[in-house]
C-alpha positions as CSV (number, residue, x, y, z in Angstrom):
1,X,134.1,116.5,44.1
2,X,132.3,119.6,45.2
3,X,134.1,121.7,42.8
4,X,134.1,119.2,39.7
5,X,130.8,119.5,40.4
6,X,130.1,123.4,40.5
7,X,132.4,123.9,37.2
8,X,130.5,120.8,35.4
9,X,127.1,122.8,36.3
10,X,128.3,126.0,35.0
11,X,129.8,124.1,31.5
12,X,126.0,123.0,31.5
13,X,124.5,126.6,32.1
14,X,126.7,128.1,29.4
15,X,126.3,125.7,26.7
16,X,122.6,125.7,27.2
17,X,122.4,130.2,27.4
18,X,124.6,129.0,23.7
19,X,121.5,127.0,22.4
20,X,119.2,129.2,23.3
21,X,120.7,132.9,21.5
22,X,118.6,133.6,18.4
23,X,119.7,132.4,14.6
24,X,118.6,135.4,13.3
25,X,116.9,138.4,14.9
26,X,116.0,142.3,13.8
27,X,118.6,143.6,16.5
28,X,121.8,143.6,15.5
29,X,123.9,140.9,17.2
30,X,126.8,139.3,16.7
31,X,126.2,135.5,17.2
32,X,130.1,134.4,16.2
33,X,131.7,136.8,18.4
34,X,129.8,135.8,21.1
35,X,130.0,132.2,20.6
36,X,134.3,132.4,20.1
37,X,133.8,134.2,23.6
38,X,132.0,132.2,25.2
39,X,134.6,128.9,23.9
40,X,137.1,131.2,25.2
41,X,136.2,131.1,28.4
42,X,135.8,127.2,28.8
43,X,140.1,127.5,28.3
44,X,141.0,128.3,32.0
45,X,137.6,126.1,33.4
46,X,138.9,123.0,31.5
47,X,142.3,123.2,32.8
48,X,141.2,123.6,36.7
49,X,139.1,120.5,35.4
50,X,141.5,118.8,34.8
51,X,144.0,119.5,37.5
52,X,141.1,118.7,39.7
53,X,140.3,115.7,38.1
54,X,144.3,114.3,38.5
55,X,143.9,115.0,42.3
56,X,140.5,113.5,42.7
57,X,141.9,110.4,41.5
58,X,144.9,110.2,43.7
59,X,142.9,111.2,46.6
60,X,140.4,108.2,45.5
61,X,143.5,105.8,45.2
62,X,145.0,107.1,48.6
63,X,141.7,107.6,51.0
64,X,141.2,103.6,51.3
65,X,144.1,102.6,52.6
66,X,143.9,105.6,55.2
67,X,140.5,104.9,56.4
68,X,141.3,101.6,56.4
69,X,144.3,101.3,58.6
70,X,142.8,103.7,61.0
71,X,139.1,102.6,61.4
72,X,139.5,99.5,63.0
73,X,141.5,98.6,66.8
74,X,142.0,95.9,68.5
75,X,140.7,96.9,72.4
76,X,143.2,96.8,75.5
77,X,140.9,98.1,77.7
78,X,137.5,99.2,78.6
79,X,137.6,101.8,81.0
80,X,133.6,102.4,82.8
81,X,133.0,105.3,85.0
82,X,129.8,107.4,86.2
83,X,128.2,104.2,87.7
84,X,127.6,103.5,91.4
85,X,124.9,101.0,92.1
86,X,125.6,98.9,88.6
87,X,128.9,97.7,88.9
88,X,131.3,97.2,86.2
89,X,130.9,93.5,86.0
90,X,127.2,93.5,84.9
91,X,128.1,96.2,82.6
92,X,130.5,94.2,81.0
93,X,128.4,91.3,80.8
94,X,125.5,93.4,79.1
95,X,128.6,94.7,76.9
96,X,129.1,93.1,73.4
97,X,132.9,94.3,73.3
98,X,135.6,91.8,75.3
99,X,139.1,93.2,75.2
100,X,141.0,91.9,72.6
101,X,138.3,92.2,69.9
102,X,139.2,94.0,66.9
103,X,136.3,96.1,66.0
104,X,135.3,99.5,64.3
105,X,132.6,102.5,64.8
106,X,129.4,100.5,64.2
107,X,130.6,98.5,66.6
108,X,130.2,101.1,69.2
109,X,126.8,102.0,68.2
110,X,125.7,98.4,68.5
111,X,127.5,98.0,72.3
112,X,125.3,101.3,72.9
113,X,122.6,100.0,72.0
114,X,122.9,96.8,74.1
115,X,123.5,99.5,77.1
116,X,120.3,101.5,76.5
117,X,118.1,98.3,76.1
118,X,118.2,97.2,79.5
119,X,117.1,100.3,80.8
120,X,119.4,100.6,83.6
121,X,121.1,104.0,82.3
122,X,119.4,107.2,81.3
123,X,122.5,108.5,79.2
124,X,125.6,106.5,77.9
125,X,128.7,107.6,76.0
126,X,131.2,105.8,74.6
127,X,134.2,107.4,73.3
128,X,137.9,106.0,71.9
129,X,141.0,107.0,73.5
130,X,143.8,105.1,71.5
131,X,143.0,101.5,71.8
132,X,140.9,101.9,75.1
133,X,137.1,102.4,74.9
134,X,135.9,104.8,77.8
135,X,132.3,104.5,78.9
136,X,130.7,106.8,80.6
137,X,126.8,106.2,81.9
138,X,124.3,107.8,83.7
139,X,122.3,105.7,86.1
140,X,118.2,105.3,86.3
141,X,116.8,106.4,89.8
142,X,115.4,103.6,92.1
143,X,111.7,103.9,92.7
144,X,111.8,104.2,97.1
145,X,108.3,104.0,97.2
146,X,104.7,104.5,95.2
147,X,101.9,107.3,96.9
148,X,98.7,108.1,95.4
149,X,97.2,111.2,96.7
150,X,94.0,112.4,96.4
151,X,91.6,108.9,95.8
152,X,88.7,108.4,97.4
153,X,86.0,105.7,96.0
154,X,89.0,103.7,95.7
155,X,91.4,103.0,98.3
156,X,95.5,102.4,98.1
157,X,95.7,99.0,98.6
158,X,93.2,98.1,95.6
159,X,95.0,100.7,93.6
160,X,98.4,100.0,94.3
161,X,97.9,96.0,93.3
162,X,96.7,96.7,90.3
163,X,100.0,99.2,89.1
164,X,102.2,96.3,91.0
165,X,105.3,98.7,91.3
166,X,107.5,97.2,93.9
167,X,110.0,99.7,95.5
168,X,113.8,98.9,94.1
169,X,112.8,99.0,90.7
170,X,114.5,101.1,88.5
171,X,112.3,103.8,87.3
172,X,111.8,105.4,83.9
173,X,109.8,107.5,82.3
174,X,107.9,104.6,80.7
175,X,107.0,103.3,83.8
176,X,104.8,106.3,85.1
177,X,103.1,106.2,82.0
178,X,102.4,102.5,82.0
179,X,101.0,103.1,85.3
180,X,99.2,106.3,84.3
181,X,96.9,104.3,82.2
182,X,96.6,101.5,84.3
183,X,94.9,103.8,86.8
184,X,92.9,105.8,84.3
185,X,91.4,102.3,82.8
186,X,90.4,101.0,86.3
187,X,88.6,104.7,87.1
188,X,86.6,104.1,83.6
189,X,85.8,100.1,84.7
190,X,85.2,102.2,88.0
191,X,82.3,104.6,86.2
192,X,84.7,107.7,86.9
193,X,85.8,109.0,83.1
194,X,86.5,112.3,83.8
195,X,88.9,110.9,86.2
196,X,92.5,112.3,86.0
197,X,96.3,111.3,87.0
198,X,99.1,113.0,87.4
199,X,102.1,111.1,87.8
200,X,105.2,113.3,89.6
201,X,108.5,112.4,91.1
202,X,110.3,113.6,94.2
203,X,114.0,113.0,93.9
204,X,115.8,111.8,96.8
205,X,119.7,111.0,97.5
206,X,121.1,108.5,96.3
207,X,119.6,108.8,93.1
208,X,116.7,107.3,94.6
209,X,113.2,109.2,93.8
210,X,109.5,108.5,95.5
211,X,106.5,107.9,92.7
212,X,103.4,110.0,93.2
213,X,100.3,109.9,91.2
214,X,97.6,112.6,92.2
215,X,94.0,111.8,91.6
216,X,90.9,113.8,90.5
217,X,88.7,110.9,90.4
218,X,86.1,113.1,89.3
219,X,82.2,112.3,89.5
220,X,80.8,108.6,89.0
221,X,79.2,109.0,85.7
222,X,76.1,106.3,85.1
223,X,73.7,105.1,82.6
224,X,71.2,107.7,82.3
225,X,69.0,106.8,78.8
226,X,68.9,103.5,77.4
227,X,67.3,103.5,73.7
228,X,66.7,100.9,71.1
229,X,65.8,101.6,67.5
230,X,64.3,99.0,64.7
231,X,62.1,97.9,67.4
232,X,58.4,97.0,66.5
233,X,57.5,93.4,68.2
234,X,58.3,94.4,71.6
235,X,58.5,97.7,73.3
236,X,61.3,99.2,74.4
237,X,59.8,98.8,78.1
238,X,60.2,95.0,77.7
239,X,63.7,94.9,75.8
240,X,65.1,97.3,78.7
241,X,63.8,93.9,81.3
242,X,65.9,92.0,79.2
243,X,69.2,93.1,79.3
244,X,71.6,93.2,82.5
245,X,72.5,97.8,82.4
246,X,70.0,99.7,83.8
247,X,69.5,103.3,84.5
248,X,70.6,105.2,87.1
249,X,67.8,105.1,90.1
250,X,68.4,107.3,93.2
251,X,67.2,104.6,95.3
252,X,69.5,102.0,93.5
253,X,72.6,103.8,94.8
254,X,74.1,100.4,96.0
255,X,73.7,98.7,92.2
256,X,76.8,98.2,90.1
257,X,74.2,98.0,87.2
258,X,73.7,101.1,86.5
259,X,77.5,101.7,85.3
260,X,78.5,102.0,82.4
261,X,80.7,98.8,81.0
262,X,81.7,98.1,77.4
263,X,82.4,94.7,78.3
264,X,78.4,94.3,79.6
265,X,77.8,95.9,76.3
266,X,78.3,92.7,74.8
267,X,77.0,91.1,77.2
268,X,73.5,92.8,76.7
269,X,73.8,92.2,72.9
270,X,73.8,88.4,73.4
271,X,70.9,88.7,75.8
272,X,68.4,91.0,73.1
273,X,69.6,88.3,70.6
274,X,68.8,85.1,72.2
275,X,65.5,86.8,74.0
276,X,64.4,87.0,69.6
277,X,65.7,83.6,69.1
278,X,63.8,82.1,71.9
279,X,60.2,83.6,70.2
280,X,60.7,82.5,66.2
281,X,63.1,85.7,65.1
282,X,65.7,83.5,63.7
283,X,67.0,86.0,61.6
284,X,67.2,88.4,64.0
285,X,70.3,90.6,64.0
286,X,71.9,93.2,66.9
287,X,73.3,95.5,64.0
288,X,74.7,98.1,66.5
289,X,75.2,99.0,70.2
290,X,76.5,102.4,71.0
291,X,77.2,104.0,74.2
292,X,78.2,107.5,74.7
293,X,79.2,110.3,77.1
294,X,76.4,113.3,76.8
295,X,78.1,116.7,76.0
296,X,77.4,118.1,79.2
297,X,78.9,114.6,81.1
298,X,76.5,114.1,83.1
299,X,76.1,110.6,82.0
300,X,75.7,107.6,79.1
301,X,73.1,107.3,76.5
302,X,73.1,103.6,75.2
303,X,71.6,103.0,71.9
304,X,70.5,99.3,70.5
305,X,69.7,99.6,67.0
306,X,67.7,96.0,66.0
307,X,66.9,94.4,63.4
308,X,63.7,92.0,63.8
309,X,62.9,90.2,60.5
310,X,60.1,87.7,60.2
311,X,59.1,85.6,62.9
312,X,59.8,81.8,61.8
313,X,57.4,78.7,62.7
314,X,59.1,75.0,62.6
315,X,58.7,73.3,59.4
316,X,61.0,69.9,58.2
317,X,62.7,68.2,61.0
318,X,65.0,65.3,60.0
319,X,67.9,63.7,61.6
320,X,71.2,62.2,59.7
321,X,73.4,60.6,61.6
322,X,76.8,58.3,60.8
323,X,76.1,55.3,63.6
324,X,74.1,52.8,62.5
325,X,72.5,51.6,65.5
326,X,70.8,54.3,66.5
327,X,67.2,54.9,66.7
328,X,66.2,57.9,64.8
329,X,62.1,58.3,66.1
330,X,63.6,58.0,69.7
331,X,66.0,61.1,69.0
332,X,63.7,62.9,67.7
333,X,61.6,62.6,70.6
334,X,64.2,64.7,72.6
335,X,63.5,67.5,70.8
336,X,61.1,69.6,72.7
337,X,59.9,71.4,69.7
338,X,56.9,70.5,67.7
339,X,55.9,71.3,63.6
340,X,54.2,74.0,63.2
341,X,55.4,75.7,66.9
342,X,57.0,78.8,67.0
343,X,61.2,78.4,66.3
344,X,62.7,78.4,69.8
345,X,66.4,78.4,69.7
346,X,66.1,77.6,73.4
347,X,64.2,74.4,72.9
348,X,66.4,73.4,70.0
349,X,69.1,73.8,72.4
350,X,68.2,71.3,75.3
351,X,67.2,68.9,72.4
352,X,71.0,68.9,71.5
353,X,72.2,68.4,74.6
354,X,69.3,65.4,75.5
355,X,70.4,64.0,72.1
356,X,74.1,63.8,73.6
357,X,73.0,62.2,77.0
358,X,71.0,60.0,74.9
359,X,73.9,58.6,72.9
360,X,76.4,58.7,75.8
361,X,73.6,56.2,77.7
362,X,74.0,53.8,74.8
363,X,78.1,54.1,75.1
364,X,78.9,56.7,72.6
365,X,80.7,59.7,73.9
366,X,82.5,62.8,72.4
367,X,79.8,62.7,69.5
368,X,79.4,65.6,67.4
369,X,75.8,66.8,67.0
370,X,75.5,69.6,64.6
371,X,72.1,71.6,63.8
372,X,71.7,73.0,60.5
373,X,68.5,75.8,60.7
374,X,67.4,77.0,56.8
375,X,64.9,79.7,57.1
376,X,62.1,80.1,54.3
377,X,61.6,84.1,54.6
378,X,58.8,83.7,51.8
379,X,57.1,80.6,53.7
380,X,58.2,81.8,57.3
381,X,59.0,78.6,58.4
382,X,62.8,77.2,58.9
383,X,63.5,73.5,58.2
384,X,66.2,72.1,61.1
385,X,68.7,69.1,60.1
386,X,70.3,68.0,63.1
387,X,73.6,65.8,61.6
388,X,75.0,63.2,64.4
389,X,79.2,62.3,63.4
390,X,80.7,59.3,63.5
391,X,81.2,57.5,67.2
392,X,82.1,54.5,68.5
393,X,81.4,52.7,71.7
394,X,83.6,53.9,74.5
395,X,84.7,52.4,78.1
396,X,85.7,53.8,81.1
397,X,89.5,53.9,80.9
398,X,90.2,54.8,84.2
399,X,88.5,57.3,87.1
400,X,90.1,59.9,88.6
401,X,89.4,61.9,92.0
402,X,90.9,65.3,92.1
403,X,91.2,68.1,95.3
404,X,89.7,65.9,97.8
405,X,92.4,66.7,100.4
406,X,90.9,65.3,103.4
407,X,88.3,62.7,102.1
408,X,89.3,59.8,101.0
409,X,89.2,58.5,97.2
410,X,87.8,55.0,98.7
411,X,84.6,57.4,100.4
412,X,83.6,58.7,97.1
413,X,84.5,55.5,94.5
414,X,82.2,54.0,96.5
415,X,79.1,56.1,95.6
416,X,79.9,55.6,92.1
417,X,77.6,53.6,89.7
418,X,80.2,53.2,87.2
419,X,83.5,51.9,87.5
420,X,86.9,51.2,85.0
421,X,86.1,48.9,82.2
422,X,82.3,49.3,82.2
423,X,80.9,50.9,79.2
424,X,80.3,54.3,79.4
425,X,76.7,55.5,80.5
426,X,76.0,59.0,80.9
427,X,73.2,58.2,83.1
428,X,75.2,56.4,85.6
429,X,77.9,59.1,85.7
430,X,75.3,61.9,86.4
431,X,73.7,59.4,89.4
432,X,77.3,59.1,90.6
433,X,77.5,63.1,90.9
434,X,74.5,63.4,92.6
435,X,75.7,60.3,95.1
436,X,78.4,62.6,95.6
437,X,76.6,65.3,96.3
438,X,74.3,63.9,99.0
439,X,77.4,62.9,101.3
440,X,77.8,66.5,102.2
441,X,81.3,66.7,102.8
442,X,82.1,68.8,99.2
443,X,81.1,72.4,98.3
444,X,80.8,71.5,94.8
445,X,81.4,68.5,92.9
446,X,82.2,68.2,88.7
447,X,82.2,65.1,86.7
448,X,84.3,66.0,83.6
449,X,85.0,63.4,80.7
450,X,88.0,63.6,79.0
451,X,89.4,61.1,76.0
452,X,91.8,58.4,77.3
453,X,94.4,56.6,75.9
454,X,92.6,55.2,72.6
455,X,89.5,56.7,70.7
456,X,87.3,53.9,72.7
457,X,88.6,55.1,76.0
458,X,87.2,57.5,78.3
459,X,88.6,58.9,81.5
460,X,86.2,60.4,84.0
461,X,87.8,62.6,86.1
462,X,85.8,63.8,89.4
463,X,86.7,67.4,90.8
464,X,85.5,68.3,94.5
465,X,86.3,70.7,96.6
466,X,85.8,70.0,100.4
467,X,84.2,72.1,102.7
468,X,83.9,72.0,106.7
469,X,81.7,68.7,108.0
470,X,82.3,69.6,112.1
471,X,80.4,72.0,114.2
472,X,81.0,73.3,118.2
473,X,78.4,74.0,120.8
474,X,78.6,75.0,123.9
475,X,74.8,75.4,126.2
476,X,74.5,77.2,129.2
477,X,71.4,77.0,131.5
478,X,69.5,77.6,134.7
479,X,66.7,76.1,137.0
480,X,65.8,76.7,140.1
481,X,66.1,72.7,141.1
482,X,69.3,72.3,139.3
483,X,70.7,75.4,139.6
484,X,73.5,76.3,136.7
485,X,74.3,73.9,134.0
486,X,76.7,74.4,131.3
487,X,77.5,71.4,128.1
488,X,79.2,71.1,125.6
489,X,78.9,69.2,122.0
490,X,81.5,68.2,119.4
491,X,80.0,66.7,115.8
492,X,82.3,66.1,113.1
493,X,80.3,64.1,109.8
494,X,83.5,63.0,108.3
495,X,86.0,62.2,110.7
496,X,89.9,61.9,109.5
497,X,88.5,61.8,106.1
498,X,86.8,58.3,106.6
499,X,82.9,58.9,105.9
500,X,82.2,58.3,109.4
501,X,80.5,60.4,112.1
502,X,81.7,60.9,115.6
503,X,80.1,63.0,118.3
504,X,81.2,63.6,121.7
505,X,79.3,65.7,124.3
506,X,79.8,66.8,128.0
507,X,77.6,69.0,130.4
């Protein structure tokens, strides 16, 4: 084909030099001879053409049948060697080849692909000898064990659960990179981000190999500026009280503050934007927050770039709500926020969450109450729509006491002021928690309402988490009429999980 090719190409050349050469010209030349020269010439090309052309297509009728009688076997045996800790089983079982399968090339290239993937071999080969496929591998090292030399601020232990290589795993190169970064990411969380790791490997026998990362943790690099621009209501004094990052103060040296986190970065933004919120700015907006290592690292600059707009006073206040039996004036009364007041998003807030108690005292829980704020930038006022969704009146399906493991249910469903089938009250569900509370058996206690088994239904399912109720004492005295005395007290509050007290004392 080569050669077809090559003598094709130079037909082309020559017949285009032919088309080119001059129809008439001042020099003498003579165009006929050259062109019956030229024709002469394509005489001996055609014929190797054409002899070439007669084999091609033999060789084109003959190849097929060659390549295909000989590119596919049927496998007698697969032959595995170079492994010592896999064993030949597991690679067969990873292997896509079983004897007896008739296969070809691409099937090897798949099977070595199934090898690599489960990245127990560092170099496989798989070669054809007759009808037997030979395999040869190269086995991963086992990690023996994970060292990090060279930390400081942060010890192994904290370190080493965090990378969570356990000794016996097969090690790769991916593997000390992974953990590379883990360690990097927990010196930046850390404040250290000219920190640097250096993962190495001593090789052992039994192609076994110890992981070592060496540490530069570097200096602990802090907050040292904090900036805001857009700023003209409040000073940059006061914004700095708001947020949770400070700067770094030598006398602070215990504060974790003063570090730099992008994660309190956020943070912080919420903070400035709900400190506007809560004074009329209800078009405030946090356009940007930067921080930044200085060129010389000694430390961050953080940057808040604000935008204020107009302060807002409270103008329309209406109510539409989708129950029908429900007293608008009374809900509006739970608003803490007057016409004419400053916009507090704060207030408006609370008056949400009153108006949700407020419906769930009158039976209607998981109720939907959605504000709607429309500022008037021209009129600086905002009108505030507050939408209540459809509901219906709801019981209490069932009650459920969760994680008391020593108390009793029948101790704390008897401080309740609700019980299964009454109609759900918020009220009486917030008096049962603190009922709850007062006992003084529980740490914490949680009433959480979930829905039950129709849309009417509610469960209420109460969360505790006990705590210790006894206490020991011992008393040891002296007189000189009695001499030496000694006692001894025992008071447990909730004995055997009952609700009843015992005390017993000796002396």
């Amino acid at each position: 084909a080569f050669l077809i090719e090559t003598i094709l190409l130079e037909m082309r050349v020559d017949d285009t030099q032919m088309k080119r050469l001059p129809e008439y010209s001042d020099e003498s030349i003579d165009c006929s001879t050259q062109t019956d020269t030229r024709k002469s010439s394509y005489m001996p090309r055609l014929a190797i053409f054409s002899v070439l052309l007669i084999c091609s297509f033999f060789s084109v009728v003959q190849a097929p049948r060659a390549v295909a009688a000989d590119s596919r076997i049927t496998i007698s045996e697969i032959v595995v060697s170079g492994n010592s800790r896999v064993s030949d089983s597991t690679i067969g079982a990873y292997l896509p080849l079983q004897i007896g399968d008739t296969i070809s090339e691409d099937n090897l290239d798949t099977a070595i692909d199934s090898l690599f993937a489960t990245k127990l071999f560092n170099d496989i080969s798989i070669e054809l000898d007759g009808t037997r496929i030979v395999i040869s591998v190269i086995e991963n090292p086992i990690i023996n064990r994970v060292n990090i030399e060279g930390n400081d601020a942060l010890d192994d232990e904290r370190l080493l659960a965090e990378l969570d290589i356990q000794p016996r795993r097969v090690y790769t190169q991916k593997v000390a990179v992974q953990a590379t970064q883990q360690l990097l990411e927990i010196y930046r969380l850390a404040g250290r981000y000219s920190a640097e790791v250096t993962p190495k490997i001593v090789r052992l026998e039994n192609n076994r190999v110890d992981l070592i990362f060496e540490v530069d943790e570097g200096p602990l690099i802090k907050i040292s500026s904090i900036s805001f621009i857009g700023n003209e209501k409040f000073s940059d004094f006061a914004l700095r009280q708001v947020i949770s990052s400070r700067k770094a103060r030598w006398w602070a040296f215990l504060s974790s503050v003063d570090k730099y986190d992008e994660g309190r970065l956020d943070y912080d933004s919420m903070l400035l934007r709900q400190f506007y919120l809560n004074r009329g700015y209800a078009g405030v907006d946090i356009k940007r927050v930067q921080g930044g290592l200085l060129p010389d690292r000694s430390g961050f600059a953080l940057t808040f770039e604000i935008e204020e707009g107009p302060r807002y006073k409270v103008g329309d206040f209406s109510f539409s709500s989708q129950i029908t039996d429900v007293n608008i004036s009374e809900l509006r009364d739970e608003v803490p926020l007057e016409k004419d007041g400053w916009y507090n998003a704060l207030a408006l807030e609370q008056g949400l969450l009153n108006i949700t108690n407020a419906l769930g005292n009158i039976g209607y829980a998981f109720v939907n109450v959605r504000p709607e704020v429309k500022p008037d930038e021209l009129l600086g006022i905002v009108d505030i729509e507050i939408a209540i969704g459809e509901g219906r009146k709801n019981y209490i399906e069932r009650v459920e006491v969760v994680n008391n493991s020593r108390t009793k249910d029948s101790v704390i469903r008897r401080e309740l002021e609700i019980v299964e089938g009454d109609p759900y009250n918020q009220l009486k569900l917030d008096k049962s928690l603190r009922n709850i509370k007062n006992l003084g058996f529980f740490k914490d206690v949680d009433i959480r309402t979930v829905r039950g088994s129709g849309e009417d239904q509610t469960v209420a399912k109460i969360n505790v988490e006990e705590q210790s109720t006894g206490d020991f004492s011992v008393g040891i005295g002296y007189s000189s009429i009695e001499k030496s005395s000694v006692s001894f007290g025992i008071n447990e509050r909730n004995f055997l999980g009952t609700g009843r007290g015992l005390k017993l004392g000796a002396s």
